[in-house]
C-alpha positions in Angstrom: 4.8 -4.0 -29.0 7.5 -6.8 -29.1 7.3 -9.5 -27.0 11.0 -9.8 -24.8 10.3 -13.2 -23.6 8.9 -16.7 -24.6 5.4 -16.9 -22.7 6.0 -20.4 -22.3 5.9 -20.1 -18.9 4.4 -21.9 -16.0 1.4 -20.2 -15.2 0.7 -17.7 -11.6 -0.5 -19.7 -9.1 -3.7 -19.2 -8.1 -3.6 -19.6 -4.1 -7.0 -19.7 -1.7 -6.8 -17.5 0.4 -8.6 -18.9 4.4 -10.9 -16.9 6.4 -8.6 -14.3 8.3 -8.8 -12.4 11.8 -7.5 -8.8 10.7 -6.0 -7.1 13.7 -6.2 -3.3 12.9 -3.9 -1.6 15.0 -1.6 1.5 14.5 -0.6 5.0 16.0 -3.8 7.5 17.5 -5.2 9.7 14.7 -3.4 8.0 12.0 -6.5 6.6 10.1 -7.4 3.3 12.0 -11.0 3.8 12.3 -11.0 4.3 8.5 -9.1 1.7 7.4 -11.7 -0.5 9.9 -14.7 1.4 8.1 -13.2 0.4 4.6 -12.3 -3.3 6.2 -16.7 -3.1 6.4 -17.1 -1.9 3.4 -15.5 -4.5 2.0 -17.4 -7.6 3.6 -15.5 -7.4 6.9 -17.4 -8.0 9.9 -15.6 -4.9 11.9 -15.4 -4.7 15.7 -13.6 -1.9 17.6 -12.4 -1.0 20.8 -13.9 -3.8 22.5 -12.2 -4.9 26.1 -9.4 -7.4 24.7 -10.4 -9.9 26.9 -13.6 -10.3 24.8 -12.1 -10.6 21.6 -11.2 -14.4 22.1 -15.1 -15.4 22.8 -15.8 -13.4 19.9 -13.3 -14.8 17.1 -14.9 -18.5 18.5 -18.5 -17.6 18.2 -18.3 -15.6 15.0 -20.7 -17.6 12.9 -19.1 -20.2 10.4 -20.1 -18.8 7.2 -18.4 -15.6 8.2 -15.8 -15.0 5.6 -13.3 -12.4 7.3 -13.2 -10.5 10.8 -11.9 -7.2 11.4 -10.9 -6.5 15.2 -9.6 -3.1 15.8 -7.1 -2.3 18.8 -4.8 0.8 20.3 -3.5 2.1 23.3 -7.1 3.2 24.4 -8.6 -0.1 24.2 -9.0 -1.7 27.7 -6.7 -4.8 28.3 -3.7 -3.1 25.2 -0.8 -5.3 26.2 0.8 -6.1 23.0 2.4 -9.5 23.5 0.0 -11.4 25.5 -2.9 -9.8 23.2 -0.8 -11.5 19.8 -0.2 -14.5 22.1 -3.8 -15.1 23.1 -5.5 -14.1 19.7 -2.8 -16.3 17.9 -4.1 -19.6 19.8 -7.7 -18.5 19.4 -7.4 -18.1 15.4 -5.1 -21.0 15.2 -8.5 -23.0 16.9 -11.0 -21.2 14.7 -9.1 -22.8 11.7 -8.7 -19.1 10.7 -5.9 -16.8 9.3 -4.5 -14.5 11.6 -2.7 -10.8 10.1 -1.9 -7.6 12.1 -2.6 -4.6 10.2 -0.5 -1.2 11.4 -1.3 1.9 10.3 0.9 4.9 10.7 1.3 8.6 9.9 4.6 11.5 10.2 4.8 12.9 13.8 4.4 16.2 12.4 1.4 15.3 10.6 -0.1 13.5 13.7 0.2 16.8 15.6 -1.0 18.7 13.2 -4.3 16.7 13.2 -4.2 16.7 16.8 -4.0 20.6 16.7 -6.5 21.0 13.5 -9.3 19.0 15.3 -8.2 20.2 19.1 -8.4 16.8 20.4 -6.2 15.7 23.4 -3.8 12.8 22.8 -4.3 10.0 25.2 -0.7 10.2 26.8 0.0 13.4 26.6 -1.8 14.6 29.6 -0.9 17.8 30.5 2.1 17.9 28.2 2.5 18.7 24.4 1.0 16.7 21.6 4.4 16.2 20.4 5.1 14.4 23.6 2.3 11.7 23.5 2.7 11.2 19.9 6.6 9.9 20.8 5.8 8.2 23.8 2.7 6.4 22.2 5.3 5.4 19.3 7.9 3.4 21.9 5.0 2.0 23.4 3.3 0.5 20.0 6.9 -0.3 18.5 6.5 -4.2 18.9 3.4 -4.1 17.5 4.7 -2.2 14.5 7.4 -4.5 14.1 4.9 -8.0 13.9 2.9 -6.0 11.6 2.1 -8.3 8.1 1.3 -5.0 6.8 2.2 -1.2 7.9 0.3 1.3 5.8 1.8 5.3 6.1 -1.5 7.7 5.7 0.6 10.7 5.5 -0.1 11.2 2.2 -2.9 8.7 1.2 -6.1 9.7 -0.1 -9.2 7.3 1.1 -9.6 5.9 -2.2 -5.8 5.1 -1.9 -6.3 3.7 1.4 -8.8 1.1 0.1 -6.8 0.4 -2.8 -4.5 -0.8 -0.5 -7.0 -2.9 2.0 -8.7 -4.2 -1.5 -5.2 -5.0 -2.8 -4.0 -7.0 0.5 -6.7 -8.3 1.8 -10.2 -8.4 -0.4 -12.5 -11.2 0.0 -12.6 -13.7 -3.0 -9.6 -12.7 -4.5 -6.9 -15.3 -5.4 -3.4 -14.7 -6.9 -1.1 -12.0 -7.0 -1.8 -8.4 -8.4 0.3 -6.2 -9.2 -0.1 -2.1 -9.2 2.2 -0.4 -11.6 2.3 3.4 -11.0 4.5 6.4 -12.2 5.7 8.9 -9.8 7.7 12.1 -10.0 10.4 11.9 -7.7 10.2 15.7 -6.9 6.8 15.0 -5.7 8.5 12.1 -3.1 8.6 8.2 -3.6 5.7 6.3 -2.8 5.8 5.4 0.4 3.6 1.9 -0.2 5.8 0.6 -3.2 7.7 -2.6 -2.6 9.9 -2.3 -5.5 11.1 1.4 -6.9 12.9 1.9 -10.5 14.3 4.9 -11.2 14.5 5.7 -14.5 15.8 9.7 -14.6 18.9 8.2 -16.6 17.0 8.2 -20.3 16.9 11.0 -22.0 14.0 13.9 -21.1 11.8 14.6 -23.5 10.8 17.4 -21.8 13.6 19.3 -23.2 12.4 18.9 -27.0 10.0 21.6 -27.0 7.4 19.6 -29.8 7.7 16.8 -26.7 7.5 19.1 -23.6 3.3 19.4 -24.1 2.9 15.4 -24.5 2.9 12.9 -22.0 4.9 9.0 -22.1 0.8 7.8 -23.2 1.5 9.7 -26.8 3.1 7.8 -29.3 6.3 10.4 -30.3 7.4 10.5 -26.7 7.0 7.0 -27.0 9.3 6.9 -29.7 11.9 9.3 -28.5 12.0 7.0 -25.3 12.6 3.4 -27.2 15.5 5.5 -29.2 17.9 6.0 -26.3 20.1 3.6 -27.1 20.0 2.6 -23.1 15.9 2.3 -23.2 15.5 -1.6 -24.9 18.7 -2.9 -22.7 17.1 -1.8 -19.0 13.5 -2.6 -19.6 14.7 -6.3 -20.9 16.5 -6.3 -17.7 13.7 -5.2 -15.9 11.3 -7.4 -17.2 13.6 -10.4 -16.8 14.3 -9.4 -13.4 10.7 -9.1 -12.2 9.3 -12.2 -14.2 10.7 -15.0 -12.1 10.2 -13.1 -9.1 6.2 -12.4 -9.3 5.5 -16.4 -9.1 7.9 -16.5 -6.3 5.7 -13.8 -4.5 2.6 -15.4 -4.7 4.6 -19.0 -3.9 4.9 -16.8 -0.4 1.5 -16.2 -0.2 2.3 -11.8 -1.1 -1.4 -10.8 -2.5 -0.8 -7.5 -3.8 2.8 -6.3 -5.3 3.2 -2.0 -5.6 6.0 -1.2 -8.1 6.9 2.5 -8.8 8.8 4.0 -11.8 10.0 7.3 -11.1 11.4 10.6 -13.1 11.6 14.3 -12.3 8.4 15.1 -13.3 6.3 12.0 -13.5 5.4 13.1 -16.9 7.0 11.4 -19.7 9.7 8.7 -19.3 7.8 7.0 -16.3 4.7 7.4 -17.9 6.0 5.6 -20.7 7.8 2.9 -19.0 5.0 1.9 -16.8 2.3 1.6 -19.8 5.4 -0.9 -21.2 5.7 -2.5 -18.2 1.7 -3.0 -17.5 1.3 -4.4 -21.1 3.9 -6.9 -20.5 2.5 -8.2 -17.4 -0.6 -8.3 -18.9 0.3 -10.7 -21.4 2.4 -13.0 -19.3 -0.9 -13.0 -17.4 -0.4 -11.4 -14.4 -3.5 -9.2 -12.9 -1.8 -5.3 -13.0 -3.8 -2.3 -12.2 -2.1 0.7 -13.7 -2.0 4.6 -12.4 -0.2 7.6 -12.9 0.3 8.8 -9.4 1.9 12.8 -10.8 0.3 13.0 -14.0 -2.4 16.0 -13.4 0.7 17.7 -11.8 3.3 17.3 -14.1 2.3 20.8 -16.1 2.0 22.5 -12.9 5.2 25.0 -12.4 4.7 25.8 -8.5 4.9 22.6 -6.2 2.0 21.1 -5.0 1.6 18.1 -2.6 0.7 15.0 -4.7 -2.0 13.3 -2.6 -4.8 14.9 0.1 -4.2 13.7 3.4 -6.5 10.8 4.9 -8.9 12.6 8.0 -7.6 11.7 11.3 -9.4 9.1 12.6 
């Protein structure tokens, strides 16, 4: 591969990250109690639904050599008031010499109900009324959380392991720097919902309509080729590149730990495939930590639509 830059560049920071207090928070059934379970999984020392007006004495007497605390909170937790709760646990983390981040995690109405229905459990505000109604009145009433969020994670269509990608990604213990997660996506399989930048690369030509091509993917060296012969391949990914290159210091300057950047086509199969390999390999050797996936792959022979991702368990 050709290099497209100089690497004489000043090298990614590598920023310390303090102990943190994460408050887990989000909408009823959308996954909270896994994402907490993960949190503990990770090294987190996890605490949920406790009174509110215990969490304070807990933050303080959490022992010194405790490297992160996990605190999780909703609607049903006795003492929910969402800006006296960020008020108080904002002085009491500020004290503890700690790092304080609200997590928020959140789910489609229609996908909330339809756990609801599945697993025939009442919603806590919807009395006597329809799911439907508690799951919109529960989302005004959590809005302002949602909003101070640091991070707001959809589960609609996250697998667990995608989940704790995520957590791992924002907030492991020990890690320092920025990483970056390249994936390719088909766009007839919906965007990524946790990407912070999106590409959309549908304007190169399709191999899949050069039948010798159609069977290969963007990780076999003729597609590869086709793809670097559109004569409007080298001009965007030089662009690209020099577009994201100043930017990723910048990111980690702001103390962003994990950057998600999707390349999408119509069938996730060849020309994002390809570009995202590029793209990976020449973060790589600028030195930036990149995880790489393929979010459509498997599904990209498949001729009847399927959903892309299994659905986290309501939790």
């Amino acid at each position: 591969m050709t290099a497209l830059s100089s690497r004489e560049e000043p090298e990614f920071a590598n920023i310390v990250r303090h102990s943190r207090v994460l408050l887990v928070s989000g909408m009823s059934g959308a996954g909270r109690s896994t994402a907490l379970k993960t949190l503990e999984d990770m090294g987190y020392e996890a605490f949920d639904n406790l009174p509110l007006s215990l969490v304070p004495a807990l933050i303080e007497s959490a022992a010194a050599d405790a490297p992160a605390i996990a605190v999780g909170a909703d609607l049903r937790t006795r003492g929910f008031a969402i800006e006296s709760m960020l008020e108080t646990l904002d002085k009491v983390v500020g004290r503890a010499g700690r790092e304080l981040k609200v997590v928020f995690v959140d789910c489609d109405d229609e996908r909330l109900e339809r756990r609801y229905t599945e697993t025939r459990r009442p919603h806590p505000l919807a009395g006597d009324r329809p799911v439907m109604d508690g799951i919109r009145l529960e989302r005004q009433v959590v809005s302002a959380l949602r909003d101070r969020a640091d991070l707001v994670i959809d589960t609609s269509n996250l697998t667990a392991a995608e989940l704790k990608r995520l957590l791992t990604g924002h907030f492991g213990l020990g890690a320092v720097g920025l990483r970056v997660f390249v994936t390719s996506f088909a766009y007839r399989q919906g965007v990524p919902r946790d990407a912070d930048l999106i590409f959309d690369v549908r304007f190169l030509t399709n191999p899949h309509y050069i039948p010798e091509l159609r069977p290969l993917t963007g990780q076999d060296a003729a597609v590869a080729a086709h793809i670097e012969r559109d004569p409007g391949f080298l001009p965007f990914f030089t662009g690209l590149w020099r577009l994201l290159r100043p930017l990723l210091p910048r990111y980690e300057t702001e103390g962003k730990t994990y950057l998600t950047v999707g390349i999408g086509c119509t069938g996730g199969r060849h020309r994002s495939v390809y570009v995202a390999e590029r793209l990976a390999a020449e973060m790589r050797e600028a030195g930036v930590r990149v995880e790489l996936s393929h979010r459509d792959l498997a599904l990209s022979g498949v001729s009847m639509p399927i959903p892309a991702v299994r659905p986290v368990l309501a939790s």
